[in-house]
C-alpha positions in Angstrom: 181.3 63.3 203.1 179.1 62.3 200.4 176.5 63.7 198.1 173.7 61.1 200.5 174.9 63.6 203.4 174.4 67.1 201.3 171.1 66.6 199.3 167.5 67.1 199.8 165.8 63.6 200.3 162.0 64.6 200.5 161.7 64.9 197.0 158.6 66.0 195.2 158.2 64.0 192.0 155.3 64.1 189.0 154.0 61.3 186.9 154.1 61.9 183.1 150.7 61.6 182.5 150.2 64.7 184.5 149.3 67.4 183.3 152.2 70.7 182.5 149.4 73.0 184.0 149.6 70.5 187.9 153.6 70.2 187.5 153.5 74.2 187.2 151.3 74.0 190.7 153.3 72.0 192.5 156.3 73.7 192.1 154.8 76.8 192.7 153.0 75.2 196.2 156.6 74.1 196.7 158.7 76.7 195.7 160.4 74.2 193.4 162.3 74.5 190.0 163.3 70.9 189.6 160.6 67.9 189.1 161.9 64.2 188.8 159.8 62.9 186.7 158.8 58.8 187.4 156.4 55.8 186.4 156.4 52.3 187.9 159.7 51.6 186.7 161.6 54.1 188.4 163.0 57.7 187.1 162.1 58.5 183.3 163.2 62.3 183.1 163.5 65.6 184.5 161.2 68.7 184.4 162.2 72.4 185.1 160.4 75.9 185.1 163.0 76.5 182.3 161.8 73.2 180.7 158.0 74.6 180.7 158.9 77.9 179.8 160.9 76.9 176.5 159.3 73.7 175.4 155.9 74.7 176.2 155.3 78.1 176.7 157.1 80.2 174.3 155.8 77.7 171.6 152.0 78.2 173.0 150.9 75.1 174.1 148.0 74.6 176.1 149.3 74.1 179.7 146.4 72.0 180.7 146.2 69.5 178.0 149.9 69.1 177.4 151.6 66.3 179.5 154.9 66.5 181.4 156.3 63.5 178.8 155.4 66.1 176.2 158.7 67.9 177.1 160.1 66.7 179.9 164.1 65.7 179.3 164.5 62.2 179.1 168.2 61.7 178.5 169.0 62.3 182.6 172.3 63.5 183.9 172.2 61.9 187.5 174.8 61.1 190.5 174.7 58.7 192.8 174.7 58.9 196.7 177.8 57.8 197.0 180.2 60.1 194.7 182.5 63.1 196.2 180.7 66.1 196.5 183.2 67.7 194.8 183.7 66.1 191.7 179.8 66.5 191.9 180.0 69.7 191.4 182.3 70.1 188.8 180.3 68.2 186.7 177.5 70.3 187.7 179.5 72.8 186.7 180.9 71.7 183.5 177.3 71.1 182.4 176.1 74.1 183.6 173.7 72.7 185.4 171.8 73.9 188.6 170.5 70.6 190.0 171.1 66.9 189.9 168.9 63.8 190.2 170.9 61.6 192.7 170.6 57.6 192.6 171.4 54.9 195.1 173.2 51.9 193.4 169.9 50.1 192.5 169.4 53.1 189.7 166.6 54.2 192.6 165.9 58.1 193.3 167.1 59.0 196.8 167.4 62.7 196.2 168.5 66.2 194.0 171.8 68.0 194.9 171.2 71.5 194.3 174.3 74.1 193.6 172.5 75.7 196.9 173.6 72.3 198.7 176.9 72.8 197.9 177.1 76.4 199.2 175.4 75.5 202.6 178.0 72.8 203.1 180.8 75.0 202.0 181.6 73.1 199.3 
């Protein structure tokens, strides 16, 4: 088994030109809190509910003026589709993180692993 067979491939993503306030919407019209975040090129960083709370709320900016490339995190912790699910996860774990771009060998965005992946598979 392989991370390809455990996560979720429909993935929602945002631009970074979008607006903090439409990220916020989609997740909530998703019930989502995890957005890739990509331009032209491919992935460029990661936004959470977390991300928006700290980096942007708490700090009072304007939600509907400030962009996702404002505070999205840039420096991305990925896998790729390929790895052992379980080695996955401890990383996961060791960087207490709750979910995880995944990447096909070309660096493209095929999916996120969530910790919930891992505990449907019995993992």
């Amino acid at each position: 088994m392989h991370i390809g067979d455990i996560m979720t491939r429909n993935v929602h993503l945002v631009r970074p030109e979008e607006t903090l306030q439409y990220a916020a919407s989609l997740m909530a019209e998703w019930d989502i809190a995890f957005l890739p975040v990509a331009d032209a090129s491919g992935l460029v960083g990661t936004l959470t509910d977390r991300d928006i709370i700290l980096r942007a709320v708490a700090p009072g900016f304007d939600a509907e003026t400030t962009k996702v490339s404002d505070i999205m995190t840039t420096n991305i912790t990925y896998c790729y589709d390929d790895e052992e699910p379980a080695g996955v996860l401890a990383n996961m774990q060791s960087l207490h993180l709750r979910r995880l771009a995944v990447l096909d060998r070309q660096n493209r965005l095929s999916g996120v692993v969530s910790r919930t992946d891992f505990k449907r598979h019995q993992i």
